[in-house]
N, C-alpha and C positions, 0 to 999 in steps of 0.2 A: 666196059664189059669185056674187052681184050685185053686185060690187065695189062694196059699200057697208062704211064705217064703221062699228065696230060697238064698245060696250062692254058687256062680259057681268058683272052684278054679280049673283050668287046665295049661296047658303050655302057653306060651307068644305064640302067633297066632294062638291058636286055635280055632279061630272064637265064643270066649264069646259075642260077642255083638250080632250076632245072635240070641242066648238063650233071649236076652230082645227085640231085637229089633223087633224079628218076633210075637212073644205075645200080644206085645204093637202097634205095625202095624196093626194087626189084631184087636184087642178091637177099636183099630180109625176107622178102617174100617167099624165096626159094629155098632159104636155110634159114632156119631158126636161129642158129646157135651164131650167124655171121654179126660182127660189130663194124661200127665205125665210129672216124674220133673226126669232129666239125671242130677246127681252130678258125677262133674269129679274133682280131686284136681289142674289142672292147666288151665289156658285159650287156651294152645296151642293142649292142649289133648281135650279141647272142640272143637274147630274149625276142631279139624281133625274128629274128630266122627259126626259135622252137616254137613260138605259135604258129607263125606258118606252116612249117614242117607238121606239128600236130594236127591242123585244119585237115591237109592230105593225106593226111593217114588215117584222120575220122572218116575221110569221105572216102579212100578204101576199104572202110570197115576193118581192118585189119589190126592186132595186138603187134606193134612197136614201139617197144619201150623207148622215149624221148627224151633227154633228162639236160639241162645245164649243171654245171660241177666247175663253181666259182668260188668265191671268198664269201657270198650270201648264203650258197649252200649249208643249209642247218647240218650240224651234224648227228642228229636222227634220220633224216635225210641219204647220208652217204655213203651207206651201206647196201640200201636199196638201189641206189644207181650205179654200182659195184655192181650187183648181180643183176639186174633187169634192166639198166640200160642197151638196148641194139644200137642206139646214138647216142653219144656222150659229146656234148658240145661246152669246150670250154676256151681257155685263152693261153697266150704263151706262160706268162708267168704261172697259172694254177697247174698245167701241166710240167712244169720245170720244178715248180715247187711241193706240190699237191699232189702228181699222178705220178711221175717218175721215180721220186725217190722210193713209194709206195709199193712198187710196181707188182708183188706179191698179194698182196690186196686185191689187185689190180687185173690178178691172172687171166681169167675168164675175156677179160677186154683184150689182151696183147695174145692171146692163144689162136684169137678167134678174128682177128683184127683184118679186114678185109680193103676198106679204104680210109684214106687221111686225107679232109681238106681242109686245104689254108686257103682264105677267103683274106681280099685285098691285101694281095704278094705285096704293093708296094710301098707298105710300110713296111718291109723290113730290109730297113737297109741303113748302113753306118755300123754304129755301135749295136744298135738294138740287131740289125741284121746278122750281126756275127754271135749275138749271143742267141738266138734265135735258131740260128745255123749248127750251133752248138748244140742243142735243145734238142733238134731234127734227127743229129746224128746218135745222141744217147735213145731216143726214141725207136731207131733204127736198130741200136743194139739190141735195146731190149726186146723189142719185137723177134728179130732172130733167134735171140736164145729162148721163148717160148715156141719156134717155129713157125712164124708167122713174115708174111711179106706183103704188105699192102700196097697195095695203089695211091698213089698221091696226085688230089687235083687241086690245082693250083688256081684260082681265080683275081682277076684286077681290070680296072677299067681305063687305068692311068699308067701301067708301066711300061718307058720307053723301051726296056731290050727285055720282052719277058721270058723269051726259052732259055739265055743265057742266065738270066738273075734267078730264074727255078733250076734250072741246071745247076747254078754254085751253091743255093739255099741246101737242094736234094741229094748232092755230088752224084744224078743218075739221070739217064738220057731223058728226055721229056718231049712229048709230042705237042705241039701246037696249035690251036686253034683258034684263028683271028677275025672268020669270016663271020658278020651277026646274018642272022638270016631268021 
């Protein structure tokens, strides 16, 4: 909520998804019009964080649009989570391949674009990390040129040096947070 940088490295169930989810719950709640984009690295780790997600947003009673935007995404489908998605949770490849080159499509997402998480940092590293990094930066542009500057939080349970590895993933300072409580 201080639109800072953040990456959150604790133990495997220690409720990180809380730390983005209630932030970003909150900002929907307060503006309509605010998005966020949930990068997960597999489809199956997506699907299990939008029922979740969905579960608490029924039990807020509240209309946030939840939506995955994969390679199973029907394309009857992806127009409607173009304009009523407030979460759009997808992967690296469908955002590199799918949502960037798109990005006029797309508008209303990158206009409105409030936070970006990437959930277990520590798969990207090597090859996949530089194209990844890649990925983050054309992201970065086009955000910009709609006027937009989101917040990025970074989640892992396993990575050794993780301000430094969000810091070259983001190329932008990042605050750290390691203590589980």
């Amino acid at each position: 909520l201080a639109d800072e940088n953040v990456c959150i490295v604790t133990p495997t169930a220690s409720e990180k998804t809380l730390c983005y989810n209630l932030p970003v719950l909150h900002t929907l709640m307060q503006d309509n019009e605010a998005r966020a984009l949930y990068i997960f690295p597999t489809k199956a780790l997506s699907q299990d964080q939008v029922h979740e997600l969905q579960d608490t947003i029924e039990d807020l009673e509240v209309q946030i649009g939840t939506y995955t935007f994969d390679g199973d995404t029907p394309g009857s489908a992806r127009k409607a989570v173009r304009q009523a998605g407030h979460i759009v949770v997808t992967n690296p490849d469908m955002l590199h391949a799918g949502i960037l080159p798109h990005h006029t499509k797309w508008q209303k997402l990158f206009t409105n674009l409030r936070y970006v998480v990437i959930d277990e940092l520590h798969v990207y590293r090597g090859i996949f990390g530089s194209h990844f990094a890649n990925v983050i930066r054309r992201l970065v542009r086009i955000c910009r040129f709609y006027g937009a500057n989101p917040v990025f939080v970074c989640c892992s349970a396993t990575v050794a040096n993780p301000r430094e590895h969000a810091e070259r993933i983001l190329e932008r300072p990042v605050a750290l947070l390691d203590k589980s409580g």
